[in-house]
PyMOL Python script that loads the backbone (N, CA, C, O; Angstrom):
from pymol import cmd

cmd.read_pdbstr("""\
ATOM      1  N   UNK A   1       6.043  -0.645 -11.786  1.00  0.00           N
ATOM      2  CA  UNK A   1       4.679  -0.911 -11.368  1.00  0.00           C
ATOM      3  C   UNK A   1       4.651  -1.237  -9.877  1.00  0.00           C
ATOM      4  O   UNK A   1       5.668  -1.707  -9.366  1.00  0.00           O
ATOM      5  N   UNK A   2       3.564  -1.021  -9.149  1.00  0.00           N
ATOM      6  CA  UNK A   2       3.637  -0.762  -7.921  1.00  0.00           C
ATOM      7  C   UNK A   2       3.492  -2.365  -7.191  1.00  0.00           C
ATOM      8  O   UNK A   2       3.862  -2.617  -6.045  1.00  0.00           O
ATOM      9  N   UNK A   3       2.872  -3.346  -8.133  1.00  0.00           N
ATOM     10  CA  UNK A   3       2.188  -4.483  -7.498  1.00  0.00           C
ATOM     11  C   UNK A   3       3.851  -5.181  -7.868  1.00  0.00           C
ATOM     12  O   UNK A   3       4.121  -5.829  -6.857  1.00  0.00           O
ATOM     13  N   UNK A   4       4.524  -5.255  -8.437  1.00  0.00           N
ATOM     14  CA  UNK A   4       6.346  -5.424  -8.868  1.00  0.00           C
ATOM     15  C   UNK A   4       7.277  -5.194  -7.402  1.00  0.00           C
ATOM     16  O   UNK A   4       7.958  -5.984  -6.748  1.00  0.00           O
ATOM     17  N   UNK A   5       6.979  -3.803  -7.232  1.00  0.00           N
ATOM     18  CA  UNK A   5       7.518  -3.288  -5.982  1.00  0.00           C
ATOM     19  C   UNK A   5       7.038  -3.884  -4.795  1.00  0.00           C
ATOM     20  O   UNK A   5       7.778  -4.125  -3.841  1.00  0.00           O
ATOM     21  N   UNK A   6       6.069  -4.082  -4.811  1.00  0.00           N
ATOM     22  CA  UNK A   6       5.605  -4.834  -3.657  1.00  0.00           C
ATOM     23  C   UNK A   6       6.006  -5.995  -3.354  1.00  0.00           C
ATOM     24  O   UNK A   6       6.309  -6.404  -2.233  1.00  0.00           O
ATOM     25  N   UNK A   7       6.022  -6.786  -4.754  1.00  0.00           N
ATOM     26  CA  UNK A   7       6.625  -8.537  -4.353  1.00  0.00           C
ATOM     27  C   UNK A   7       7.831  -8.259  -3.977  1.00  0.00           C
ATOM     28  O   UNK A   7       8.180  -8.602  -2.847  1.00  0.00           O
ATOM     29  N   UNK A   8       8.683  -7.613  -4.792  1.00  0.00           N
ATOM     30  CA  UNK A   8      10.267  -7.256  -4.292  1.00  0.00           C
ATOM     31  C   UNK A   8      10.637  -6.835  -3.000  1.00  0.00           C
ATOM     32  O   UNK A   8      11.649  -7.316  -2.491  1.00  0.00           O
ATOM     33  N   UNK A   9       9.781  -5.789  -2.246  1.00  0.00           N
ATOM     34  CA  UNK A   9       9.696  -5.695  -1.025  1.00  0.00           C
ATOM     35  C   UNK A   9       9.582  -6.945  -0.166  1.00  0.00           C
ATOM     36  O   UNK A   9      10.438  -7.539   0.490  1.00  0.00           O
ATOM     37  N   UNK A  10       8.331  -7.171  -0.345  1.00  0.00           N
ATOM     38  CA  UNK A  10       8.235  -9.077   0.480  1.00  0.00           C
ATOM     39  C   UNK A  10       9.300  -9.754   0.456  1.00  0.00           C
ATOM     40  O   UNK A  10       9.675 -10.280   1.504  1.00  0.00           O
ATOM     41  N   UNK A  11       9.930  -9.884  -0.549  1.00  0.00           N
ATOM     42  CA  UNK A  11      10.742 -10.722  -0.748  1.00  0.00           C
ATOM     43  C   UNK A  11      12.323 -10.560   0.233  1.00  0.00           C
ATOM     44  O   UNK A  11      13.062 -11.447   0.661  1.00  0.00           O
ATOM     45  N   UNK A  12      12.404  -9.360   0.321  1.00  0.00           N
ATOM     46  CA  UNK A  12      13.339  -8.220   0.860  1.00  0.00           C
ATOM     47  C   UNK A  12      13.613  -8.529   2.578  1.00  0.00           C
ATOM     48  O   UNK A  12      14.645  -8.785   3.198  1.00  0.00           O
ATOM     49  N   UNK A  13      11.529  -8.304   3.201  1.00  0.00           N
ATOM     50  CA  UNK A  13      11.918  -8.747   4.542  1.00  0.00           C
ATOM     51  C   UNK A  13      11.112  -9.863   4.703  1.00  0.00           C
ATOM     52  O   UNK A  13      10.070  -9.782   5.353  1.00  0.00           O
ATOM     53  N   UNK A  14      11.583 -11.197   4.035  1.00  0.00           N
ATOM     54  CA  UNK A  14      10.642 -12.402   3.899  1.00  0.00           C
ATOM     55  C   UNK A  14       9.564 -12.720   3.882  1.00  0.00           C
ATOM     56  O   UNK A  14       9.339 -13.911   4.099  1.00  0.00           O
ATOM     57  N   UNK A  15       8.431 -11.807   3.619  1.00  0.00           N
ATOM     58  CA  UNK A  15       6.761 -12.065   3.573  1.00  0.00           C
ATOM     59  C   UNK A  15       6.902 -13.116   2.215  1.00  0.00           C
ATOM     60  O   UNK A  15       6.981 -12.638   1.083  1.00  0.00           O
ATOM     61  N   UNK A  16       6.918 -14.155   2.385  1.00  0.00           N
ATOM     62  CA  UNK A  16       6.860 -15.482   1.619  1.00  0.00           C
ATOM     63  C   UNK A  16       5.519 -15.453   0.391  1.00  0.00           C
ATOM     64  O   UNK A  16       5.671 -15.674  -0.810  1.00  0.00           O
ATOM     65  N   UNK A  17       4.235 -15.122   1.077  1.00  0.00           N
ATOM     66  CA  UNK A  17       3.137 -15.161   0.352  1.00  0.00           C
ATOM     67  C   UNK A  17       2.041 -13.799   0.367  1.00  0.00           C
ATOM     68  O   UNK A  17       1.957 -13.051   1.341  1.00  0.00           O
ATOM     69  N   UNK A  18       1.285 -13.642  -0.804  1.00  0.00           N
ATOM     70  CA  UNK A  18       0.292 -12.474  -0.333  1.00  0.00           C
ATOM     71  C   UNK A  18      -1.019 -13.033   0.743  1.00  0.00           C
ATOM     72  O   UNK A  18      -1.819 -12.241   1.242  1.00  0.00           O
ATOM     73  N   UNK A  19      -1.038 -13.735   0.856  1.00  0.00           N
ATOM     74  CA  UNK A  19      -1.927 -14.231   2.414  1.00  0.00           C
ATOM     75  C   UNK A  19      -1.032 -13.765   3.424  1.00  0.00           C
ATOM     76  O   UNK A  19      -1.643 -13.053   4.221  1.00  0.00           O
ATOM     77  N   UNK A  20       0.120 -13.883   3.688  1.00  0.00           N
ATOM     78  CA  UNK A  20       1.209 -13.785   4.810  1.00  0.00           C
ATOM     79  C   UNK A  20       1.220 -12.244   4.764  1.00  0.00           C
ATOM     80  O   UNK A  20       0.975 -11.789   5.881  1.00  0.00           O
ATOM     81  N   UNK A  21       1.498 -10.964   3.502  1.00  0.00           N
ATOM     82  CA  UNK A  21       1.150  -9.803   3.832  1.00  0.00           C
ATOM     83  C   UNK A  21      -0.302  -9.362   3.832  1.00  0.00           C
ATOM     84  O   UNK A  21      -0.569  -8.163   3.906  1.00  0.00           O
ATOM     85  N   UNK A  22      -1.204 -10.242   3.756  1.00  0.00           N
ATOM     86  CA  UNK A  22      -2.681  -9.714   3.946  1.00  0.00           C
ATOM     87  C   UNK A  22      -2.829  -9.767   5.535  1.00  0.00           C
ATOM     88  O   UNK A  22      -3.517  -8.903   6.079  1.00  0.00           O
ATOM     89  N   UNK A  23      -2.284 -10.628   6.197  1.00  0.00           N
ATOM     90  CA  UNK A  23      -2.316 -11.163   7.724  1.00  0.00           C
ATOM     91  C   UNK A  23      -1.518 -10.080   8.187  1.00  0.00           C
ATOM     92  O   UNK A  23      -1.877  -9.481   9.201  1.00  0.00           O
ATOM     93  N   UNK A  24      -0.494  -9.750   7.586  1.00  0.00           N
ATOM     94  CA  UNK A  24      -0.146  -8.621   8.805  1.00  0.00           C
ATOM     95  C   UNK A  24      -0.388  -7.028   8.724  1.00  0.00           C
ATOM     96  O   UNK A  24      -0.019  -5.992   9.278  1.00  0.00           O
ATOM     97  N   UNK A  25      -1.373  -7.545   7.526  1.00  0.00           N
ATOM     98  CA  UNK A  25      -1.501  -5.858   7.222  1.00  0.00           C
ATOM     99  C   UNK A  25      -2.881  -5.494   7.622  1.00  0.00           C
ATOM    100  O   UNK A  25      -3.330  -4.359   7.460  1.00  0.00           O
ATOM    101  N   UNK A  26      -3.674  -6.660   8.248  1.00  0.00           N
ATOM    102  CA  UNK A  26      -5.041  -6.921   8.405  1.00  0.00           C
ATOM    103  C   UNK A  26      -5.902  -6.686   7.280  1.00  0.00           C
ATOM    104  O   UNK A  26      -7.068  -6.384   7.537  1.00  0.00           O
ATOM    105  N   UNK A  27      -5.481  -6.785   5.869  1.00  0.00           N
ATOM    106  CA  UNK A  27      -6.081  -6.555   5.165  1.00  0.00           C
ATOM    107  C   UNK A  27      -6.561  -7.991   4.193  1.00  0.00           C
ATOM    108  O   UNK A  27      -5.930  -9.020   3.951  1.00  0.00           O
ATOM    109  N   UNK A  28      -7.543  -7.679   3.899  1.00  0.00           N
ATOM    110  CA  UNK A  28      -8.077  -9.371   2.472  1.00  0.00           C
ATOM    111  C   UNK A  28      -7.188  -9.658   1.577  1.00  0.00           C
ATOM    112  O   UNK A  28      -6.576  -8.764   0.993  1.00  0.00           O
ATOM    113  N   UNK A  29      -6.934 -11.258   1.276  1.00  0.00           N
ATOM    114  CA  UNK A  29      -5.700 -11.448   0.742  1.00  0.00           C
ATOM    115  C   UNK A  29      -6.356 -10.881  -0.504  1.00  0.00           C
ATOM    116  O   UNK A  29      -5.491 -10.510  -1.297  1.00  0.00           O
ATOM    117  N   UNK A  30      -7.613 -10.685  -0.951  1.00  0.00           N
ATOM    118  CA  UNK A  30      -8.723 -10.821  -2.457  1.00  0.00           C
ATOM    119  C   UNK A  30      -7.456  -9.195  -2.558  1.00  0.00           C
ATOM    120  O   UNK A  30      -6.526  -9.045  -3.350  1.00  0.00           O
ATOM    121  N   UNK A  31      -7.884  -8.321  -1.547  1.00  0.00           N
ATOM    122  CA  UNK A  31      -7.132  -6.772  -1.543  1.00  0.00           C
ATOM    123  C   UNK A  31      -6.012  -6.684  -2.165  1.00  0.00           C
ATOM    124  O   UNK A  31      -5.686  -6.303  -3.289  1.00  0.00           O
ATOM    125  N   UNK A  32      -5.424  -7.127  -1.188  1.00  0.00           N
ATOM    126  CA  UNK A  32      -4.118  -7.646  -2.189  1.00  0.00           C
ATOM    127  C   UNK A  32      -3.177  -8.150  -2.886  1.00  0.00           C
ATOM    128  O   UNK A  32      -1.973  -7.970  -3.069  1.00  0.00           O
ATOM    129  N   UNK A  33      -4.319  -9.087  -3.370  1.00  0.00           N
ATOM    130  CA  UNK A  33      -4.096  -9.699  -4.831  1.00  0.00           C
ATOM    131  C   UNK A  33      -4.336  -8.652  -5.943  1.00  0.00           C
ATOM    132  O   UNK A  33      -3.747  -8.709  -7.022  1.00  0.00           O
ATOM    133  N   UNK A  34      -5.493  -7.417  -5.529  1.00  0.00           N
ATOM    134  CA  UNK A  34      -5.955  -6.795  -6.508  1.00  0.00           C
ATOM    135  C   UNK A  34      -4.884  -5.845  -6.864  1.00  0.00           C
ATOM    136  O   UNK A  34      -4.380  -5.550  -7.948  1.00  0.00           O
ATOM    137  N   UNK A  35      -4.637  -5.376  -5.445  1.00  0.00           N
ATOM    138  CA  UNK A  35      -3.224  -4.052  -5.312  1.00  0.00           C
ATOM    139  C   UNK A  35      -1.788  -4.737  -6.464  1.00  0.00           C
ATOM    140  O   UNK A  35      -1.283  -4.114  -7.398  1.00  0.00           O
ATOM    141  N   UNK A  36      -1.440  -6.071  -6.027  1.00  0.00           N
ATOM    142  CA  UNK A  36      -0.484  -6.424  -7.036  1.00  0.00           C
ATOM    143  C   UNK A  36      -0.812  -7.035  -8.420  1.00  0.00           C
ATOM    144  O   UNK A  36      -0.050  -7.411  -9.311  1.00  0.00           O
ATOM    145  N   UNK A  37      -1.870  -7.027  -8.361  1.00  0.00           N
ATOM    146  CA  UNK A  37      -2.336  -7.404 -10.189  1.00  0.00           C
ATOM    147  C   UNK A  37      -2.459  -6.308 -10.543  1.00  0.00           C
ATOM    148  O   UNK A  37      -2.518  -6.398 -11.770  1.00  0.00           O
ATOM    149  N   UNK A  38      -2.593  -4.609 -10.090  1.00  0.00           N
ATOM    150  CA  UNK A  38      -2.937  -3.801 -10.783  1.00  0.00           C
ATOM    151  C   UNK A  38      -4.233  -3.850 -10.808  1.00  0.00           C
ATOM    152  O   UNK A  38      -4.526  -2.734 -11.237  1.00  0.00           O
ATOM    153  N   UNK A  39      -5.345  -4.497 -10.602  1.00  0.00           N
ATOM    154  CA  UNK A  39      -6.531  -4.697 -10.826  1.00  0.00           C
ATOM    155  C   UNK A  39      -7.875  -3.094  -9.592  1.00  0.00           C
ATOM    156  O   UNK A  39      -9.082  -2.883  -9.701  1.00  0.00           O
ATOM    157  N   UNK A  40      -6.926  -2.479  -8.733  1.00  0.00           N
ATOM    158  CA  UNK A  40      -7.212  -1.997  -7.565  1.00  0.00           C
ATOM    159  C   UNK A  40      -7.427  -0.397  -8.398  1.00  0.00           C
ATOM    160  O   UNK A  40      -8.096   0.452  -7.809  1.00  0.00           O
ATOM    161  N   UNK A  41      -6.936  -0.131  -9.516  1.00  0.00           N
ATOM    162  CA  UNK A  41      -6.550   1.279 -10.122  1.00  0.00           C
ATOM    163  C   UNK A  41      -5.598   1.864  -9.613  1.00  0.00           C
ATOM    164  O   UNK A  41      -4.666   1.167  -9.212  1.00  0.00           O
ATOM    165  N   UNK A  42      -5.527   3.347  -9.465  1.00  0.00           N
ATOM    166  CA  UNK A  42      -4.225   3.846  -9.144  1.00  0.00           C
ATOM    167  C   UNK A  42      -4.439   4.531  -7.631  1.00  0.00           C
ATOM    168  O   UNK A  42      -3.604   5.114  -6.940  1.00  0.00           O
ATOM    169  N   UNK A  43      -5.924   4.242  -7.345  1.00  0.00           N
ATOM    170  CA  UNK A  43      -5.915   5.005  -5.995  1.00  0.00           C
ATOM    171  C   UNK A  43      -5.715   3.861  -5.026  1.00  0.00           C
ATOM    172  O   UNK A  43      -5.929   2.709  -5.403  1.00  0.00           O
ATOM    173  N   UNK A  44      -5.220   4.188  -3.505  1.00  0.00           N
ATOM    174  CA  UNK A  44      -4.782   3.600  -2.747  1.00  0.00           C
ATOM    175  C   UNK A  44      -5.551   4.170  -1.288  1.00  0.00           C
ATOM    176  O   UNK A  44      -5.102   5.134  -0.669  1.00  0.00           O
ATOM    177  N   UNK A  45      -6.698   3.457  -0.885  1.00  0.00           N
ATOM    178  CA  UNK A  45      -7.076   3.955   0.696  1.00  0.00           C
ATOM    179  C   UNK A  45      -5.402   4.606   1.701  1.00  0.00           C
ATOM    180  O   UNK A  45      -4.231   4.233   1.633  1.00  0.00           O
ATOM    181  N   UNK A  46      -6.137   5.759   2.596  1.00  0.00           N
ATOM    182  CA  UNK A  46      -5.135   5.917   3.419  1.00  0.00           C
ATOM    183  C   UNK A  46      -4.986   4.878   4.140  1.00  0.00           C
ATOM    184  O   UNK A  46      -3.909   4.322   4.359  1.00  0.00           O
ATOM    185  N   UNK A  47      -6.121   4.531   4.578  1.00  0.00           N
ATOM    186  CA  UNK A  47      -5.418   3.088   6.318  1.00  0.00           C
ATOM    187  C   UNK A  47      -4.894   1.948   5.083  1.00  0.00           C
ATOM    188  O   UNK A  47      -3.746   1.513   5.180  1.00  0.00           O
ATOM    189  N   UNK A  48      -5.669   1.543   4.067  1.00  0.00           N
ATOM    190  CA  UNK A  48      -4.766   0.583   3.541  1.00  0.00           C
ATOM    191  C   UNK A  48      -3.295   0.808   3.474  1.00  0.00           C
ATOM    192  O   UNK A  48      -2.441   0.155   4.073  1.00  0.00           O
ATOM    193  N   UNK A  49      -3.101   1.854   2.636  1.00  0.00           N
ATOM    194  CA  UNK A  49      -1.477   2.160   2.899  1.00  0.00           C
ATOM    195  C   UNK A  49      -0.763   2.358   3.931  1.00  0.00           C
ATOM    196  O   UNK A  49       0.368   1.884   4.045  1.00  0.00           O
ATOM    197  N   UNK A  50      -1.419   3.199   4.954  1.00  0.00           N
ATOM    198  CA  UNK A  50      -0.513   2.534   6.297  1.00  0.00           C
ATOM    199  C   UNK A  50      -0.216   1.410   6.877  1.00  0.00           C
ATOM    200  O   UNK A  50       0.742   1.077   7.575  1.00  0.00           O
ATOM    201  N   UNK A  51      -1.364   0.729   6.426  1.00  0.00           N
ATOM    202  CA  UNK A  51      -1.301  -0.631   6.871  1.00  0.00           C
ATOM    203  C   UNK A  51      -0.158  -1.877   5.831  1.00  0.00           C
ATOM    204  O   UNK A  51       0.618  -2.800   6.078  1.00  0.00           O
ATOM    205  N   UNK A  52      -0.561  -1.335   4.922  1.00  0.00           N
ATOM    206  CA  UNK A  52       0.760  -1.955   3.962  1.00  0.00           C
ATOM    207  C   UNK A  52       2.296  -1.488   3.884  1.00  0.00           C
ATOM    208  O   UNK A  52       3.242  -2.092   3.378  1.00  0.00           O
ATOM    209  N   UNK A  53       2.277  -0.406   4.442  1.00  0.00           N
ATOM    210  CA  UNK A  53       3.431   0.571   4.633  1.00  0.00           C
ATOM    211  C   UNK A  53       4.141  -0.238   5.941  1.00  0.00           C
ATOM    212  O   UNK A  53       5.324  -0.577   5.956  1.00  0.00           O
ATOM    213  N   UNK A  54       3.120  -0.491   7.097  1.00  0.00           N
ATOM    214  CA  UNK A  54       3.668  -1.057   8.365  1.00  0.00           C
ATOM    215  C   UNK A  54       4.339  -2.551   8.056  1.00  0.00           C
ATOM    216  O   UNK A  54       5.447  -3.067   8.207  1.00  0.00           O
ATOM    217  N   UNK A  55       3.414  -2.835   7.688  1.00  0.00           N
ATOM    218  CA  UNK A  55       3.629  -4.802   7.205  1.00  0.00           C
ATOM    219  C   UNK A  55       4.737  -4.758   6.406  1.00  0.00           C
ATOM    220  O   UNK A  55       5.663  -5.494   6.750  1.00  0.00           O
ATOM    221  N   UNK A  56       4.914  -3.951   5.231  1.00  0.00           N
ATOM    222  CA  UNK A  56       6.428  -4.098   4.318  1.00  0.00           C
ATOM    223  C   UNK A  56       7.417  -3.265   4.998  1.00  0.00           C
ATOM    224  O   UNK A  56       8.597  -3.460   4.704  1.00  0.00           O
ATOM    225  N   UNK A  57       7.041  -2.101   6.115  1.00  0.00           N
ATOM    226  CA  UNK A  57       8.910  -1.916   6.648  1.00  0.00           C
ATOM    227  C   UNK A  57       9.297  -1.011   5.600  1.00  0.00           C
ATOM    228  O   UNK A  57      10.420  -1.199   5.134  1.00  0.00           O
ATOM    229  N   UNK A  58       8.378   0.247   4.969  1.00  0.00           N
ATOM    230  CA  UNK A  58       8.717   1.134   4.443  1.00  0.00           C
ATOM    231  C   UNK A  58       7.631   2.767   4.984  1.00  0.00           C
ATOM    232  O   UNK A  58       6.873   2.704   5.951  1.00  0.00           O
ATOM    233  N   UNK A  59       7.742   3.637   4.422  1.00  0.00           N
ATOM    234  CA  UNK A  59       7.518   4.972   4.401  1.00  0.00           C
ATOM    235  C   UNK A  59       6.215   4.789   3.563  1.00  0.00           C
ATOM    236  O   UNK A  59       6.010   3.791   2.872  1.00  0.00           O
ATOM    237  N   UNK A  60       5.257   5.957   3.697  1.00  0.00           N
ATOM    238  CA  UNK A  60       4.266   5.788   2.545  1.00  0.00           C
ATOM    239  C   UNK A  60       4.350   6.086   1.263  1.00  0.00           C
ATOM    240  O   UNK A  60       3.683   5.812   0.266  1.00  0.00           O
ATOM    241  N   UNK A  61       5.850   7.058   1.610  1.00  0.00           N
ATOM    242  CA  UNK A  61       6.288   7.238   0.263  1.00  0.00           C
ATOM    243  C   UNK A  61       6.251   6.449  -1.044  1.00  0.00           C
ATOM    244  O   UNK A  61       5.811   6.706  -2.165  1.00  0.00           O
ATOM    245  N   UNK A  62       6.950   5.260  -0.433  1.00  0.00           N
ATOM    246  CA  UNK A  62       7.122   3.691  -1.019  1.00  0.00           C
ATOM    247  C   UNK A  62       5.849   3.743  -2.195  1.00  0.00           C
ATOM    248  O   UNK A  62       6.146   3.514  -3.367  1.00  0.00           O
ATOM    249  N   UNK A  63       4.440   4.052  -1.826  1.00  0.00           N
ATOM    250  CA  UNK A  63       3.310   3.979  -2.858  1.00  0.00           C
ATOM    251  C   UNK A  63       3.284   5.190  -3.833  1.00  0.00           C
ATOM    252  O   UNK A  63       2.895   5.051  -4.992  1.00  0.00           O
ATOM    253  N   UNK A  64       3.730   6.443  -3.309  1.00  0.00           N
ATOM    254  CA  UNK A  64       3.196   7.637  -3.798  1.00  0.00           C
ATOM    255  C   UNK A  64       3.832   7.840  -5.612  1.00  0.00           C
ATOM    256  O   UNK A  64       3.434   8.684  -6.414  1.00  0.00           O
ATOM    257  N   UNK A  65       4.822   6.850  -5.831  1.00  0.00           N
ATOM    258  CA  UNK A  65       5.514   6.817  -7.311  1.00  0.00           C
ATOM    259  C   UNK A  65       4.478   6.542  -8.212  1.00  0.00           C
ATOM    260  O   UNK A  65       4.084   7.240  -9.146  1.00  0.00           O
ATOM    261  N   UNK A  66       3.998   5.230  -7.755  1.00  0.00           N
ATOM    262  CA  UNK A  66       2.699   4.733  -8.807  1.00  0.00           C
ATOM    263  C   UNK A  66       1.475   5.060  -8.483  1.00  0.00           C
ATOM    264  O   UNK A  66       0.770   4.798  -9.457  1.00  0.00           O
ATOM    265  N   UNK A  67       0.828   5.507  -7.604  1.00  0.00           N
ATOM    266  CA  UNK A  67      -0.598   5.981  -6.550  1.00  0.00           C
ATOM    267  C   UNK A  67      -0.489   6.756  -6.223  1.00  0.00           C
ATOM    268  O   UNK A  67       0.539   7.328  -5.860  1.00  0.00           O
ATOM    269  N   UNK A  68      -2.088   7.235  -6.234  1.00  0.00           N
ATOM    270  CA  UNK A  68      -2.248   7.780  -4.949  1.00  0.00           C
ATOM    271  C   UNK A  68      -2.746   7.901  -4.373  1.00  0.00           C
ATOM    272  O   UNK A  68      -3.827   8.138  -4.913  1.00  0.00           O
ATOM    273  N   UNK A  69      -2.891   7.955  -2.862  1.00  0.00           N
ATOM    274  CA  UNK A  69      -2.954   7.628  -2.066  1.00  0.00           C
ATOM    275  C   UNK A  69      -4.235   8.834  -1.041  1.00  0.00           C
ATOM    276  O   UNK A  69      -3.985   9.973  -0.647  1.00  0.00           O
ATOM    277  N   UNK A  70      -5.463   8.098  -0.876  1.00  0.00           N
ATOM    278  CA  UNK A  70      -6.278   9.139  -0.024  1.00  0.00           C
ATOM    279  C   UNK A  70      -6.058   9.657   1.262  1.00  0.00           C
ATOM    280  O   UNK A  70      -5.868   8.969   2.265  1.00  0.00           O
ATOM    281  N   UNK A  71      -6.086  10.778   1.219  1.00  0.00           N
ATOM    282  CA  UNK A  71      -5.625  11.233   2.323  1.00  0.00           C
ATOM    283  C   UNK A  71      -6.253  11.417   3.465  1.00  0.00           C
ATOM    284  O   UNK A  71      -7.085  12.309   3.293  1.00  0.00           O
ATOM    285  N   UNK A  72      -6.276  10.915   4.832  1.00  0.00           N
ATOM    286  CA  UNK A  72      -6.809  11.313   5.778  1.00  0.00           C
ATOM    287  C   UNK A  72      -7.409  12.302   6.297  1.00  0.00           C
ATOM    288  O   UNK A  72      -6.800  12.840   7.222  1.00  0.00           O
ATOM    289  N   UNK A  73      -8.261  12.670   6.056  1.00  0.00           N
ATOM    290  CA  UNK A  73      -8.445  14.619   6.605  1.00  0.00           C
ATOM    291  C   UNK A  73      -7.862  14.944   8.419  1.00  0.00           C
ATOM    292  O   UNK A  73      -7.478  16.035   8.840  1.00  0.00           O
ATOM    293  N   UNK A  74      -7.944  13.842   9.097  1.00  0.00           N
ATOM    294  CA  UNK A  74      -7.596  14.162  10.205  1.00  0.00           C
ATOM    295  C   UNK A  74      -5.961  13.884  10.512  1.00  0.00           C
ATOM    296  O   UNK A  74      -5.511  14.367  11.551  1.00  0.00           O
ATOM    297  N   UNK A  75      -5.237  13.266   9.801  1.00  0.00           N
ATOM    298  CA  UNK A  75      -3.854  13.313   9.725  1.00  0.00           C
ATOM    299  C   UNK A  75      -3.041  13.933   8.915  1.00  0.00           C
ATOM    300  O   UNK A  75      -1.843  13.699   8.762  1.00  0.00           O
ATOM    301  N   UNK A  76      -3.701  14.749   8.375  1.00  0.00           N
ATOM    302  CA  UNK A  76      -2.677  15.388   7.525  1.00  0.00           C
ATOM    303  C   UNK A  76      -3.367  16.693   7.229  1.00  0.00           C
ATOM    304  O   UNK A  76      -4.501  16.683   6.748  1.00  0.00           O
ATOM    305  N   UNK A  77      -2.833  17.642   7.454  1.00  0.00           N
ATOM    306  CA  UNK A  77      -2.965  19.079   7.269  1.00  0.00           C
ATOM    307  C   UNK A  77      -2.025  19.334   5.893  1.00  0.00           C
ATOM    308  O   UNK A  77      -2.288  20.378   5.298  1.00  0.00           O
ATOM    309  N   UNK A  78      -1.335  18.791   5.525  1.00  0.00           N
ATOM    310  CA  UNK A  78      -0.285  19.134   4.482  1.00  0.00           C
ATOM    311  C   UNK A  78      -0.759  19.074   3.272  1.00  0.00           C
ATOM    312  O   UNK A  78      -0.178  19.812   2.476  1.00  0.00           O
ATOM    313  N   UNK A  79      -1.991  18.177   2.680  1.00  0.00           N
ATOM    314  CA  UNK A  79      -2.062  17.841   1.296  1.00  0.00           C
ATOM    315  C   UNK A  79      -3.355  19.089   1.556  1.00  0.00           C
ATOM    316  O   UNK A  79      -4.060  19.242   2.554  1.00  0.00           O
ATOM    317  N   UNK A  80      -3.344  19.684   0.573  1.00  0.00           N
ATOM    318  CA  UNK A  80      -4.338  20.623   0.226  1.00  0.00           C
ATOM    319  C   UNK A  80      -5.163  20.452  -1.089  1.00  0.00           C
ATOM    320  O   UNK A  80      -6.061  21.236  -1.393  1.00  0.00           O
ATOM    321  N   UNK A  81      -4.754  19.235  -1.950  1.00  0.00           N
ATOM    322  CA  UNK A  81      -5.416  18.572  -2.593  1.00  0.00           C
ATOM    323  C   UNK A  81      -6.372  17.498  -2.918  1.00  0.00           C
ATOM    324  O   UNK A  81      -7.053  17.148  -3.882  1.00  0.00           O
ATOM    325  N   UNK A  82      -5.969  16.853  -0.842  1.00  0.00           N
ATOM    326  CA  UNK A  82      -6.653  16.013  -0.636  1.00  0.00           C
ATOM    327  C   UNK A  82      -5.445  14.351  -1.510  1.00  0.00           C
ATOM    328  O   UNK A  82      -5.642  13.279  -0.938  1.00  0.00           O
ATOM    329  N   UNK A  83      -4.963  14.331  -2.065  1.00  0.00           N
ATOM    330  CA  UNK A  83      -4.408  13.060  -2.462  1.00  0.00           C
ATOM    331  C   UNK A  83      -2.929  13.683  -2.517  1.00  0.00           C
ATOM    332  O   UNK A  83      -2.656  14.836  -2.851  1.00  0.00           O
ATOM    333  N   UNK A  84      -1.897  12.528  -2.062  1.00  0.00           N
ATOM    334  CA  UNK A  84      -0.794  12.582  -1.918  1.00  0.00           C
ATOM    335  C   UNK A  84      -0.472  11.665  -3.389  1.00  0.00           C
ATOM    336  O   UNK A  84      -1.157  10.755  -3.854  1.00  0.00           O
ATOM    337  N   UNK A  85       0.923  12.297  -3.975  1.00  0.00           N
ATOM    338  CA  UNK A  85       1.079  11.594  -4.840  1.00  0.00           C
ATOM    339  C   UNK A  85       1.699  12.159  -5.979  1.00  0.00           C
ATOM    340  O   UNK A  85       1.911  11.465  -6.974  1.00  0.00           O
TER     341      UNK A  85
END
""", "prot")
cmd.dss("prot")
cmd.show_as("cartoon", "prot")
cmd.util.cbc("prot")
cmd.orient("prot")
């Protein structure tokens, strides 16, 4: 589960609390509390995931197992489905 992976990550490069990765991901801690309760569904904003991608010190890949992930229309020419994942 993806909200699993996430604490394990934190834990990995010391993000202590989900306030502490809401702060560096500029995102609401409410966000992601929801992202790791599962409560968020399976889709994942693009800037959220970059932004959570930057703050945990991984690839976006990191989400695309359990999510997926909307795709930017202006960064990505590659998904022709529109969602990565």
């Amino acid at each position: 589960m993806l909200g699993q992976r996430i604490e394990q990550r934190m834990q990995e490069v010391g993000i202590e609390t989900q306030t502490a990765l809401a702060s560096r991901a500029g995102l609401s801690v409410q966000y992601v509390n929801g992202i790791i309760r599962g409560d968020r569904g399976k889709r994942l904003g693009y800037e959220a995931a970059l932004r959570l991608a930057k703050a945990l010190e991984v690839d976006l890949i990191f989400f695309s197992t359990d999510t997926a992930i909307a795709v930017n229309s202006e960064a990505s020419n590659a998904s022709a489905g529109g969602v990565v994942g």
